[in-house]
C-alpha positions in Angstrom: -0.7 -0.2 13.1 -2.1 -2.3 15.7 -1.4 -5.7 16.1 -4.8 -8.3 15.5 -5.1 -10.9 17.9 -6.7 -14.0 15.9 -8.3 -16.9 17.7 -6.3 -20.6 17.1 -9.2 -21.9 15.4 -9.0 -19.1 12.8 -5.5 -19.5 12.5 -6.0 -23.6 11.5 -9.1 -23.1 9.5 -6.9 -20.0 7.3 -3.7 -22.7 7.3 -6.4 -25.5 6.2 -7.6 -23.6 3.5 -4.4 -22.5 2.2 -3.5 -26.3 2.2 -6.2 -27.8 0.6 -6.6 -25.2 -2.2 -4.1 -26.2 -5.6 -2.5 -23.5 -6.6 -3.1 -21.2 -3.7 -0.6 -18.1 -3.1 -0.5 -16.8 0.7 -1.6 -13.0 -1.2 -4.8 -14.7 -2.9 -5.7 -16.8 0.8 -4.8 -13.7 2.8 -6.8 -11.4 1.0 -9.7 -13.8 0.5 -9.7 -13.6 4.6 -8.7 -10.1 5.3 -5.2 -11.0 6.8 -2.0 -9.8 6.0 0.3 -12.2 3.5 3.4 -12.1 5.7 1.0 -13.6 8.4 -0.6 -16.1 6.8 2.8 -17.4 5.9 4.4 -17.5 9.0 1.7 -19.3 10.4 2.0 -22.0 7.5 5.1 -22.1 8.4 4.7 -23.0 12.4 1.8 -25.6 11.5 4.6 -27.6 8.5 7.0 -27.2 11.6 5.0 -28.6 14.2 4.1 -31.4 11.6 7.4 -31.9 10.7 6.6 -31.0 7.4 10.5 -29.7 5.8 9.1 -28.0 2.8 5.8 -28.5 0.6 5.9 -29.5 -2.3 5.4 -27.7 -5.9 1.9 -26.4 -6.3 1.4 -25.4 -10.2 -1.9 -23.6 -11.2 -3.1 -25.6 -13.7 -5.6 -24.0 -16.5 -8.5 -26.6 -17.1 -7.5 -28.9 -20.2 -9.5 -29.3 -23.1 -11.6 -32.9 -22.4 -11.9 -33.6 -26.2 -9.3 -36.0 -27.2 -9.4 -38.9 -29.9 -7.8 -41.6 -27.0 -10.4 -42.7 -24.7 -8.1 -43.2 -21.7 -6.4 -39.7 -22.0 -9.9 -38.4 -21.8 -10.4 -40.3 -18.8 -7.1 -39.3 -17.1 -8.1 -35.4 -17.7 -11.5 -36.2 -16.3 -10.6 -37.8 -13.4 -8.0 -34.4 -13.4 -10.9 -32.5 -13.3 -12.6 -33.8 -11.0 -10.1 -33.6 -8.4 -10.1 -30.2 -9.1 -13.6 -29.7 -8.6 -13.6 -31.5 -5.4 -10.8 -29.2 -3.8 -12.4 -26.2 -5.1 -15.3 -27.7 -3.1 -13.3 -28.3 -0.1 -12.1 -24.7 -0.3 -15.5 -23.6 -0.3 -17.1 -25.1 2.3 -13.7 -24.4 4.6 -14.5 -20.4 3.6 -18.2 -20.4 4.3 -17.2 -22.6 7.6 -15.2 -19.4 8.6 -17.7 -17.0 7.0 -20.4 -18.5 10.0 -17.9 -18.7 12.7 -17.0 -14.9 12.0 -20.9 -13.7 11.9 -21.3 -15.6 14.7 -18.6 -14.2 16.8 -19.6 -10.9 15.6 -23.1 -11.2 16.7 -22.5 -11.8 20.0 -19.7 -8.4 20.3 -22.5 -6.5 19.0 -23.9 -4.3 22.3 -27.0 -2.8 21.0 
């Protein structure tokens, strides 16, 4: 198998998204961006290194909690849960499409007609 040579802007936007996504597994990134899992780790890995970043910490999927609840301020506290959610789902998003556009872009100009 040939060995992929990926630009270092690829590599930080596909450690970026991997960061900013809860409950993110290197086999759900790496497949979301064609890479390989063992990959993706390892370059994880380098970027927590090079920030002097020992070990990350626990990143539990959490199912979406039921909003109805009789106190007020639990309600609020799973709101404000879901929110957050919503806006790193977002994040993830846009960091995707961001490499969706750099990728089309670079792929345009290879393309010798």
């Amino acid at each position: 198998m040939a060995l992929k040579d990926y630009s270092d802007e690829f590599k930080a936007d596909a450690v970026a998204l991997y960061e900013s996504t809860p409950g993110a597994t290197y086999k759900s990134i790496a497949a979301d961006l064609g890479i390989n899992r063992a990959t993706l780790r390892e370059w994880v890995l380098r970027d927590r290194e090079r920030r002097g970043v020992t070990a990350a910490p626990a990143r539990p999927a959490s199912p979406p909690a039921a909003v109805a609840s009789a106190d007020p301020d639990e309600r609020v506290r799973r709101l404000e849960a879901r929110v957050a959610e919503l806006e790193a789902s977002e994040r993830k998003l846009a960091t995707e499409r961001d490499i969706l556009r750099k990728a089309a872009k670079y792929f345009v100009g290879e393309t010798n007609w």
